[in-house]
N, C-alpha and C positions, 0 to 999 in steps of 0.2 A: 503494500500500500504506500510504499513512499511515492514519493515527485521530485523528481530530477530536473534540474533545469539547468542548460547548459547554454553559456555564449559564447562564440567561436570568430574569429577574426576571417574565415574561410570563407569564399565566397556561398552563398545557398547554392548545394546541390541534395535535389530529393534521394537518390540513391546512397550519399555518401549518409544524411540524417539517419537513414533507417537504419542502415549497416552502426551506426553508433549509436544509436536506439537502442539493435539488440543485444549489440556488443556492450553495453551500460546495463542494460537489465540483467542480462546472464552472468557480469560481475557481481550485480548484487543480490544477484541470487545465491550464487556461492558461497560469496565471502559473508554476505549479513542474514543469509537466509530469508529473502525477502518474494515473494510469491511474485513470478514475473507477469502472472495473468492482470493483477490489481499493481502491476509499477507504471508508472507515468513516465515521459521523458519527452519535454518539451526544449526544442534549439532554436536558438534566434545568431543571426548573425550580426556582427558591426564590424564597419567600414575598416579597415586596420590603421587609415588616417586619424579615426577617430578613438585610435586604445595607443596609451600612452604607458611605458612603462621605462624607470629609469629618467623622464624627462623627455624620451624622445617616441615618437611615433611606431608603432608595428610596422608599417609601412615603410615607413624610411631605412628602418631594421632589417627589414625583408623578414621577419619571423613571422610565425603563428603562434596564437595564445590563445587559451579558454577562460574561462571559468564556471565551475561547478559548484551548483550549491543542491547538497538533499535532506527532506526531511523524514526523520524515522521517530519512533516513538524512546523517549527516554527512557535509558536500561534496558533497550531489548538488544543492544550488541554489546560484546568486551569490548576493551580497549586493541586486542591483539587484532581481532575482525575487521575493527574500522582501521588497523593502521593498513593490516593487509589491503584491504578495501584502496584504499589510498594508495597503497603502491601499487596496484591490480590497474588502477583507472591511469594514473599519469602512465604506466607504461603503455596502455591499449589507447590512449588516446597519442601519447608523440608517434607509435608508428600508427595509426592510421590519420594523420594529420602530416605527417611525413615529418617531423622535427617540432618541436615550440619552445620559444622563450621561456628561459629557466624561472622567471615571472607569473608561473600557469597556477592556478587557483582553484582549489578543493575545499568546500566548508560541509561539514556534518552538522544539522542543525537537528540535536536531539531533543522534543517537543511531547509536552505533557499530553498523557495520552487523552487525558479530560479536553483538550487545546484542539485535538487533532483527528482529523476520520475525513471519510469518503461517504457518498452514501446517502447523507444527511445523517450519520452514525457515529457517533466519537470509538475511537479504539478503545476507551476505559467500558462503552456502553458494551461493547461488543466482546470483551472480557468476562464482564461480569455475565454478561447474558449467556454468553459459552459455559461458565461454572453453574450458573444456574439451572441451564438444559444436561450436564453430564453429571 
């Protein structure tokens, strides 16, 4: 159930989204145990003129960069899972991005599960309701 949301310096191509779609989900599926039916991954792209790192432009750099940000429910992974997680995505994303500024950006935002759901359902609701029915 998390959402990924990723922005990429790369021009939009629909094939390359997908392919990092499921390449993003199957990471986190692995690594967080995270059901890739109910994952999210939304990509937006921006100009590389307009992502600045170090002071100067992506563009001027000739680099690529992202940034990742996802949200999971707090205390449903270790610490070892999300570092893995972490180094699972910066690798699969510099080769399929073919290189990126050492500048690339991964944020784990772990969110109260009373805070958080799909559904119109919070995950503490869907917890509790799960103990309730088993």
């Amino acid at each position: 159930m998390p959402i990924l949301n990723l922005s990429l310096t790369t021009p939009p191509d629909a094939g390359r989204s997908a392919d990092i779609a499921t390449r993003l989900s199957a990471l986190t599926a692995e690594h967080l145990r995270k059901d890739p039916t109910i994952t999210a991954v939304a990509i937006q792209h921006i100009d590389p003129a307009h992502w600045f790192a170090g002071g100067r432009s992506l563009a001027e750099q000739g680099q690529a960069t992202f940034w990742l940000d996802i949200k999971v429910v707090d205390g449903s992974n270790t610490k070892t899972e999300l570092a893995a997680w972490l180094d699972a995505v910066f690798a699969e994303l510099t080769a399929l991005l073919g290189g990126v500024h050492h500048e690339s950006y991964a944020l784990v935002h772990e969110v109260p599960a009373a805070a958080y759901g799909y559904g119109g359902k919070t995950q503490e609701f869907r917890f509790i309701a799960g103990r309730m029915a088993g």
